[in-house]
N, C-alpha and C positions, 0 to 999 in steps of 0.2 A: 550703454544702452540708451536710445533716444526715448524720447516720450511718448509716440507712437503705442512703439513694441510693448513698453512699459502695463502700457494702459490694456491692450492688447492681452499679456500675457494675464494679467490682473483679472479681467474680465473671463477668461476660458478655467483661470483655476478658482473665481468663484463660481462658476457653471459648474464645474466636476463639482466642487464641496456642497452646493444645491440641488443638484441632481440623484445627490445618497450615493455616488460610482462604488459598489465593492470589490476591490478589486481580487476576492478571492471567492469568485463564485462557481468556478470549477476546476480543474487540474491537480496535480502534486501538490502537497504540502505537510508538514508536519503534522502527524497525530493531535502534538500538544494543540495545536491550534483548531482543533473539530467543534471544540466549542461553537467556534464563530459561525460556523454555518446552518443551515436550517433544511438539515437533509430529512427530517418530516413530511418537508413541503418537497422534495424533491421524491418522495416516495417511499424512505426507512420504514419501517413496521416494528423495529425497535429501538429500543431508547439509546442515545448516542454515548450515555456511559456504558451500556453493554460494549460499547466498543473500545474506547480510551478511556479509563478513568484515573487517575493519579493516584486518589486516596483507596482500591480497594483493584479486586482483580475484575478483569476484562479482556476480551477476544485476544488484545495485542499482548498480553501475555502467555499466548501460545503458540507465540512466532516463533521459531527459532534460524539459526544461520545453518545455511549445506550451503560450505563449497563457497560462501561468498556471496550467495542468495540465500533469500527468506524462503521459509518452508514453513507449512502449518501442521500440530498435531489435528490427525481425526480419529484417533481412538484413545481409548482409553489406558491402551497396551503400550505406548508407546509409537505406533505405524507415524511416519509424518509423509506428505505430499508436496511434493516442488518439481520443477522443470527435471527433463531430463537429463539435459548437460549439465546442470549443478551436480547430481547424485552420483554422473556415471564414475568418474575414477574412483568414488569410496567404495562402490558396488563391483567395481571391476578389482579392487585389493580387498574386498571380504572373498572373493569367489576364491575356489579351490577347482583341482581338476575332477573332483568329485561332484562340488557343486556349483555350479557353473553358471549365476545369476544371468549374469548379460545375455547371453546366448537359450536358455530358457526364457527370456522374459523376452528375447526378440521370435522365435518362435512362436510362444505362446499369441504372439501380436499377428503374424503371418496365417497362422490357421484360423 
């Protein structure tokens, strides 16, 4: 590398480390990591351990897997919510010729 580039490269990653750049101000990223952000300012109404907290319970322990996807409980009874192609072949092997989820539930959607 010549001394140009050197100086050059020097110069642009003391401007990033000057500048504060974070670079985790919006998109994907781990739970574990929510700490880091400051979604208050971003407009939360609740506190960011209701959401992940490590040491006690929080939202993200009411995730559960359907099918390969994340689904949420919303009741108390057990009911959870997630996409429809995650649930459909468990709900198409509960059905019986009696009771006939899919085809009820796509009905029920049409009227």
């Amino acid at each position: 590398m010549n001394k140009k580039t050197l100086i050059i490269t020097s110069l642009l990653t003391l401007g990033i480390i000057q500048s504060g750049y974070k670079p985790w101000e919006e998109g994907m990223f781990p739970l574990s990591e929510i700490y880091k952000l400051d979604l208050k300012k971003a407009g939360l109404k609740i506190d960011q351990n209701n959401i992940y907290n490590p040491k006690g319970t929080s939202l993200v322990d009411a995730l559960v897997n359907v099918g390969g996807c994340t689904g949420s409980f919303v009741s108390n009874e057990g009911l959870i919510i997630t996409n429809h192609h995650c649930a459909f072949s468990a709900v198409q092997l509960a059905s019986t010729a009696e009771h006939d989820y899919l085809n009820k539930w796509v009905c029920s959607q049409i009227t």
